[in-house]
DRENDO-1510 file (C-alpha; in Angstrom, 1 decimal, always signed):
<recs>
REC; n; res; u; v; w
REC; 1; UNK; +0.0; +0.0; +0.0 .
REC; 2; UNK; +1.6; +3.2; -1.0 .
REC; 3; UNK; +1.1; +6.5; +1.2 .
REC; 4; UNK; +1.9; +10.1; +0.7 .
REC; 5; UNK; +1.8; +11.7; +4.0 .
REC; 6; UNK; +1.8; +15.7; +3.6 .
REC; 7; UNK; +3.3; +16.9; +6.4 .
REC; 8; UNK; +5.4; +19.3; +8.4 .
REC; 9; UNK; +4.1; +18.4; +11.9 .
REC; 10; UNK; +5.2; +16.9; +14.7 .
REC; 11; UNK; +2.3; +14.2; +14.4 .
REC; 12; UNK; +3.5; +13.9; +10.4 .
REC; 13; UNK; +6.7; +12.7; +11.6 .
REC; 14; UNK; +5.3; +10.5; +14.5 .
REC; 15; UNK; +3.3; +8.9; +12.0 .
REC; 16; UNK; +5.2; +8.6; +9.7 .
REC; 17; UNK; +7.6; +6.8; +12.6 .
REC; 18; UNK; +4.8; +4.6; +13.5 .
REC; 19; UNK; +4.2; +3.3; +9.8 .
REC; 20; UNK; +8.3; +2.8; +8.9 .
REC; 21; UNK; +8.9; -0.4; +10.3 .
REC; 22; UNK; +5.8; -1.8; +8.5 .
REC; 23; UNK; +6.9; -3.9; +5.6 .
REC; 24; UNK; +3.1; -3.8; +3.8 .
REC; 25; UNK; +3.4; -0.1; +3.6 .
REC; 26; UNK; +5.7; +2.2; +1.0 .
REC; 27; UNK; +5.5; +5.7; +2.3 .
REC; 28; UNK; +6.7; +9.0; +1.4 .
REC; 29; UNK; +6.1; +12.4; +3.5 .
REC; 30; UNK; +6.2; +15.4; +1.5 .
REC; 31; UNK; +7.0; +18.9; +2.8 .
REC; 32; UNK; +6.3; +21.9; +1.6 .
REC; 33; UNK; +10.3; +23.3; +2.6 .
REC; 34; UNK; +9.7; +26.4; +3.7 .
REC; 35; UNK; +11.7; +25.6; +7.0 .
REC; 36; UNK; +15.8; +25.6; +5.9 .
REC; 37; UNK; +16.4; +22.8; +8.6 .
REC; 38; UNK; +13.9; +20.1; +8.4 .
REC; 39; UNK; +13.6; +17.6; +11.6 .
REC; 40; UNK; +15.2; +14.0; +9.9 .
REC; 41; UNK; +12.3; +12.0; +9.0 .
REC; 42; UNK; +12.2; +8.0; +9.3 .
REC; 43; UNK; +10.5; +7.7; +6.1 .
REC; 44; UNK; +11.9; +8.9; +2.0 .
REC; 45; UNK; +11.2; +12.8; +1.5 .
REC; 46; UNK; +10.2; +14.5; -1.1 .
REC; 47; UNK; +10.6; +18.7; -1.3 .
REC; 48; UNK; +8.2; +21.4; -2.8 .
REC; 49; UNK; +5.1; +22.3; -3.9 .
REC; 50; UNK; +3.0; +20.2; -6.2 .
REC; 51; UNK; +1.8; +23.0; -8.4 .
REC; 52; UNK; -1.7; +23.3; -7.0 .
REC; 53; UNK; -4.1; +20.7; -6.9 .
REC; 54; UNK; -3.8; +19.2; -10.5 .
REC; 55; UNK; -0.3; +18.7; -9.6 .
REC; 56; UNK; -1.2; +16.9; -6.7 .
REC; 57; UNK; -3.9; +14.8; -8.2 .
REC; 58; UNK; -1.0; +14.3; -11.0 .
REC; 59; UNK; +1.7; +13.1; -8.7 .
REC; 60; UNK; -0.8; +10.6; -7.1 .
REC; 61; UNK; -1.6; +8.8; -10.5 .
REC; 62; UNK; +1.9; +9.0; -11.7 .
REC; 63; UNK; +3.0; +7.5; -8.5 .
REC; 64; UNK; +0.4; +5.3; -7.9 .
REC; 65; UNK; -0.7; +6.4; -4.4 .
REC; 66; UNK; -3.5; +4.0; -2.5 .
REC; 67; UNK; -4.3; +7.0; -0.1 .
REC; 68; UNK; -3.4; +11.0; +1.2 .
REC; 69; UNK; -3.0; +11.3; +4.6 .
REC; 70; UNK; -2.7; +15.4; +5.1 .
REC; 71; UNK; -1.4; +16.0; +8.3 .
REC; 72; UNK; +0.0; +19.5; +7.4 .
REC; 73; UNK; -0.3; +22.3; +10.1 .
REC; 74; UNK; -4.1; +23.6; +10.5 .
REC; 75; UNK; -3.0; +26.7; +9.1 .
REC; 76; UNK; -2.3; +25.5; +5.7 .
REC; 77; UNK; -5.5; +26.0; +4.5 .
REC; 78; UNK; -4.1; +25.9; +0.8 .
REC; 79; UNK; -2.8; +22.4; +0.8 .
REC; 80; UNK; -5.5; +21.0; +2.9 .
REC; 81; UNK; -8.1; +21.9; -0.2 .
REC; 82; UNK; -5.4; +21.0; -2.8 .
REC; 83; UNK; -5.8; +17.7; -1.1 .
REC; 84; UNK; -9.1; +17.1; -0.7 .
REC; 85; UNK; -9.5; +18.7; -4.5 .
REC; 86; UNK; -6.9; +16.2; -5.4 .
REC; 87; UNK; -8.9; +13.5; -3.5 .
REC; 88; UNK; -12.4; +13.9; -5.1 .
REC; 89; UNK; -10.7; +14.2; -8.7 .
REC; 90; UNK; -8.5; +10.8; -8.8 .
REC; 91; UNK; -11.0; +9.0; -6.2 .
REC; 92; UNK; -7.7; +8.4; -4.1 .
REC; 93; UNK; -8.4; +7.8; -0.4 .
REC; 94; UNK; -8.2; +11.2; +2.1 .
REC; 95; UNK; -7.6; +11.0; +5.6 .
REC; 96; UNK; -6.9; +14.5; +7.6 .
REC; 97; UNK; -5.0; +14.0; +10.5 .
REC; 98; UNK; -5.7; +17.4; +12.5 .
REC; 99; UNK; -4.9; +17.9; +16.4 .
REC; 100; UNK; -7.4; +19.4; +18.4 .
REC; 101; UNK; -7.7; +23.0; +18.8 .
REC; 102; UNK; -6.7; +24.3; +22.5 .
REC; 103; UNK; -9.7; +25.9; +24.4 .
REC; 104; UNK; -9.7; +28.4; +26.6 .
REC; 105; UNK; -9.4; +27.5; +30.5 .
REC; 106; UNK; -10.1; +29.5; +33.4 .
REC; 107; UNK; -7.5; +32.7; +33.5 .
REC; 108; UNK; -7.2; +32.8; +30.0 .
REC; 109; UNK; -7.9; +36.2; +28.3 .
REC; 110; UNK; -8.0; +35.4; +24.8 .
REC; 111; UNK; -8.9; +38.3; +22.3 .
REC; 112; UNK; -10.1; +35.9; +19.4 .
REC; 113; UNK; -9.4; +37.4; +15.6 .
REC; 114; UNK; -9.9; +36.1; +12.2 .
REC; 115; UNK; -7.0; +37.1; +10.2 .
REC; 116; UNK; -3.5; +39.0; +10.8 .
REC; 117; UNK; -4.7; +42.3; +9.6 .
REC; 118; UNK; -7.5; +42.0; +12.8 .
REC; 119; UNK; -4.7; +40.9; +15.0 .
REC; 120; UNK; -2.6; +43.8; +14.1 .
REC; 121; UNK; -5.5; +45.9; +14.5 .
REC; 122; UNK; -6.8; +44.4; +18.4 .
REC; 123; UNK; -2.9; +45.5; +19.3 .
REC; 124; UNK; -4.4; +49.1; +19.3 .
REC; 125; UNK; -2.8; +52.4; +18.9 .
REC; 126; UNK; -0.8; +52.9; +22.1 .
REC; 127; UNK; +2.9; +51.3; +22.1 .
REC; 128; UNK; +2.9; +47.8; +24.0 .
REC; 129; UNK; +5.4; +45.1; +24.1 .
REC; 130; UNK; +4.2; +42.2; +21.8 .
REC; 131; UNK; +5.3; +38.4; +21.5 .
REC; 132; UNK; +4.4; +37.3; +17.8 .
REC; 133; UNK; +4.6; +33.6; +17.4 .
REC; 134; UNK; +2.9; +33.1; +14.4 .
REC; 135; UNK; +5.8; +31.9; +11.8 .
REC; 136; UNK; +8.0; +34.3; +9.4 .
REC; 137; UNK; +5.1; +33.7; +6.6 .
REC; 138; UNK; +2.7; +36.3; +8.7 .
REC; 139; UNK; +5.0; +38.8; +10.2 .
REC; 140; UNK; +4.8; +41.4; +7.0 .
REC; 141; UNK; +1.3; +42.7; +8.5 .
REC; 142; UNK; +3.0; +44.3; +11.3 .
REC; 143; UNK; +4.6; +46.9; +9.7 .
REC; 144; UNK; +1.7; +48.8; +9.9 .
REC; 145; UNK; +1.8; +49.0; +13.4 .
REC; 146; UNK; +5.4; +50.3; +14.1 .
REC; 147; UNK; +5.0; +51.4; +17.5 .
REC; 148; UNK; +5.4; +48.3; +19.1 .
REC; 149; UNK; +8.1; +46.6; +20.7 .
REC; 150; UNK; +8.3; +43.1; +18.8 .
REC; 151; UNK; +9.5; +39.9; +20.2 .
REC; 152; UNK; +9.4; +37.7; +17.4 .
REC; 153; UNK; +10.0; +34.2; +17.3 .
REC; 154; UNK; +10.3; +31.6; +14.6 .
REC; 155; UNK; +11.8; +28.3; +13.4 .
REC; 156; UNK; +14.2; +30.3; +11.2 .
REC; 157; UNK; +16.3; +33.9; +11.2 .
REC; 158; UNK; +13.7; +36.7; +10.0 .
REC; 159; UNK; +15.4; +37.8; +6.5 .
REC; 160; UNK; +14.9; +40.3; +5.8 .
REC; 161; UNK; +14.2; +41.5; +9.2 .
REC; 162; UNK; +11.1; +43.5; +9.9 .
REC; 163; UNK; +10.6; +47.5; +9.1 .
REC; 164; UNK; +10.0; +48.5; +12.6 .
REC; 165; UNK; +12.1; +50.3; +14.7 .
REC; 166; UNK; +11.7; +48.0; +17.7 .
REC; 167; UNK; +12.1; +44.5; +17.0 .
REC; 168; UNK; +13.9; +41.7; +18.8 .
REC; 169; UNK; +14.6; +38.2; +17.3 .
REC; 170; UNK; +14.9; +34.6; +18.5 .
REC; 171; UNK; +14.8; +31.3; +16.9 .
REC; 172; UNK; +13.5; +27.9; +17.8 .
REC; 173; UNK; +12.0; +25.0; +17.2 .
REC; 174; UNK; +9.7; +23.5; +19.8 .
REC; 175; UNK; +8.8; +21.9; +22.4 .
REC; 176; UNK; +8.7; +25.0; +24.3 .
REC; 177; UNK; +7.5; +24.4; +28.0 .
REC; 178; UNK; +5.5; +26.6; +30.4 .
REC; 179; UNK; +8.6; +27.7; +32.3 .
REC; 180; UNK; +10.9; +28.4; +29.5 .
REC; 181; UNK; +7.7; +30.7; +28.0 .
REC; 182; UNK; +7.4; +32.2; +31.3 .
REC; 183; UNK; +10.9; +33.3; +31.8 .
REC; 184; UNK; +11.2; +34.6; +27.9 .
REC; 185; UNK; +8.3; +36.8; +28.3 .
REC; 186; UNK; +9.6; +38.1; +31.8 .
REC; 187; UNK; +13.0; +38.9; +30.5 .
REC; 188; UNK; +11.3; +41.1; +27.4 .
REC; 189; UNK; +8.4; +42.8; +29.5 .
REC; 190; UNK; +5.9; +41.0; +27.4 .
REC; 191; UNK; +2.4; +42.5; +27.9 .
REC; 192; UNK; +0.6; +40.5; +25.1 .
REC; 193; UNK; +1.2; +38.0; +23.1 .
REC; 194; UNK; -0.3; +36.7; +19.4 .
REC; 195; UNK; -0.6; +33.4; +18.6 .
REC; 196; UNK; -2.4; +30.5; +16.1 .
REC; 197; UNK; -5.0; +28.0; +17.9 .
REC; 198; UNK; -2.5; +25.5; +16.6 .
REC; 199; UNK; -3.1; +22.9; +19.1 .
REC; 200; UNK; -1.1; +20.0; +20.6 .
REC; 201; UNK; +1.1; +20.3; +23.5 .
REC; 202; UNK; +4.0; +21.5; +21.6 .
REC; 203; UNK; +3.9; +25.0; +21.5 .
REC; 204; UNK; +1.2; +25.1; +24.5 .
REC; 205; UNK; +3.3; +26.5; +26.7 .
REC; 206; UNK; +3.4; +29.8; +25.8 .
REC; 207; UNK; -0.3; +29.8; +26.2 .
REC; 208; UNK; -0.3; +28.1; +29.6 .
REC; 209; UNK; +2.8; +31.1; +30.5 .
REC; 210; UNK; +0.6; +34.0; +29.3 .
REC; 211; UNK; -2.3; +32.5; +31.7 .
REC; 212; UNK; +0.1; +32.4; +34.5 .
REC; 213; UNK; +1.4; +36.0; +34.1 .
REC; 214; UNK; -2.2; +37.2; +33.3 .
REC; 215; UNK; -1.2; +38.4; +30.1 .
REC; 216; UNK; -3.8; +38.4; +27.2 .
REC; 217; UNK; -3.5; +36.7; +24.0 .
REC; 218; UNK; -4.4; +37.7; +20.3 .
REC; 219; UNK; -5.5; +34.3; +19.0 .
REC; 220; UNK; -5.9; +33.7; +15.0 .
REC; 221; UNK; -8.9; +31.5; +14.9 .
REC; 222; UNK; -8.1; +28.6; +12.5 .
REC; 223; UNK; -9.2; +28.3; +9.1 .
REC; 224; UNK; -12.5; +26.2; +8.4 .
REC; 225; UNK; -11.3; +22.8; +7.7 .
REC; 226; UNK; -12.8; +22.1; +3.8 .
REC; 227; UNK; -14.0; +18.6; +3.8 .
REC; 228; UNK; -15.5; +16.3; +0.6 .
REC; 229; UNK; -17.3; +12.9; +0.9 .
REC; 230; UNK; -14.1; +11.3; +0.3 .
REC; 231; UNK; -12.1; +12.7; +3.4 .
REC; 232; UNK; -12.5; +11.7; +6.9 .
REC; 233; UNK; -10.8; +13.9; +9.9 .
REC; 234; UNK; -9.5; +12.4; +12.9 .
REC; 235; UNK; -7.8; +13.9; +15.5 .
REC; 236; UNK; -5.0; +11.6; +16.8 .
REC; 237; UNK; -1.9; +9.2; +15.5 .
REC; 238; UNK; -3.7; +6.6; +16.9 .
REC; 239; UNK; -7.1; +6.7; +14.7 .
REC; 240; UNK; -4.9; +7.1; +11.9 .
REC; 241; UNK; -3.3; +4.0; +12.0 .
REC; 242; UNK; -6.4; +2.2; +13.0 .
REC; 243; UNK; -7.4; +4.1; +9.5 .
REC; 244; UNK; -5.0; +2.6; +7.4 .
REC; 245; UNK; -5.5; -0.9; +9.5 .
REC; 246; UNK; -9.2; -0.2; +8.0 .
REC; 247; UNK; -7.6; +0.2; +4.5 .
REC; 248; UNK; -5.4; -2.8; +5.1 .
REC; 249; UNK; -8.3; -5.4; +5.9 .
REC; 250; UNK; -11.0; -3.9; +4.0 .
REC; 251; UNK; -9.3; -2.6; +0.5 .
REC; 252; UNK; -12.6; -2.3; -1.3 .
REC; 253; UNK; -13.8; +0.3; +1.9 .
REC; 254; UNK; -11.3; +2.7; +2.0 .
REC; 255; UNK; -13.0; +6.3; +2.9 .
REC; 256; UNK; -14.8; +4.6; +5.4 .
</recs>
């Protein structure tokens, strides 16, 4: 059975860890490469875009792929309906592997915003000190608000930087944890942050830090999750691979 995992998670690379060692499987995990560094990855990679989702559907005839598993970030809106496009057009198997968005808990103080441009905007016009952890890809927006103070921080260097006066820069990839969050936002006087609903425990700790210091968030709702008859969503590594067991045992069901 030949898989194409999209990925560029954590739970892409944990699945795709989980399905290595399984002789009846051939699977390949695609990335998209915006990151310079990629984590190593237990499975073959493949690099790039596919050239939208006729180049998708294209690559899955050419290479003869049984089923799609997108487990890209829940931000990538673009791919996710490449793939289910992709899906309903070659009749190829769709599974969306998606973790669970985080909720908000007592002590929260979430300022919840569809887009960048209303994140920017909720910042308002007096100078605050702002911790954007939204990736390089949505920084640009800012620059219309240059009388912040900007911690920014992303998997790799800003470049070029931003065009703000005030702007401070670290890089890293997580985990990050609720005590190294705390401490970063102390050190740099943090009095808000703005943040993707990205879910998982990951990158949580940044939330659970803001919650502690009583610091409110500007969270980017996620985008609506386009779905087709032929896709089914699940939410954890475990339902996918009782997914693909499905596939496995029952070849003629597969988008069941």
């Amino acid at each position: 059975m030949r898989i194409l995992i999209l990925g560029g998670t954590a739970e892409a690379r944990q699945l795709a860890g989980r399905l290595a060692a399984r002789p009846e499987l051939d699977v390949t995990l695609s990335l998209a490469g915006r990151t310079a560094h990629p984590a190593a990855q237990p499975v073959p990679v493949r690099i790039g875009g596919f050239g939208g989702f006729q180049g998708l559907a294209d690559y899955l005839m050419r290479e003869r792929i049984d089923a799609v598993i997108d487990a890209t970030h829940p931000y990538a809106a673009v791919m996710s309906a490449h793939a289910v496009q992709a899906a309903v057009s070659t009749k190829i198997p769709l599974l969306a592997l998606k973790r669970l968005p985080w909720r908000p808990v007592v002590g929260d103080c979430w300022i919840e915003v569809d887009d960048v441009a209303a994140a920017v905007a909720a910042l308002g016009p007096d100078p605050r000190r702002v911790f954007l952890a939204i990736g390089r890809k949505e920084l640009a927006p800012f620059v219309a608000a240059p009388q912040h103070h900007y911690l920014v921080r992303t998997v790799d260097p800003v470049d070029p930087p931003l065009a703000v006066p005030h702007a401070t820069y670290v890089t890293g990839r997580g985990p990050f944890n609720e005590d190294n969050d705390r401490a970063l936002l102390s050190t740099h006087d943090i009095d808000i942050l703005v943040a993707k609903n990205s879910g998982g425990d990951a990158t949580y700790g940044k939330i659970a830090a803001a919650r502690t210091l009583g610091l409110p968030v500007v969270m980017l709702r996620r985008p609506p999750l386009e779905n087709a008859p032929a896709a089914h969503n699940v939410a954890t590594i475990d339902a996918a691979v009782a997914w693909i067991d499905h596939a496995l045992a029952h070849c003629s069901d597969l988008g069941v």
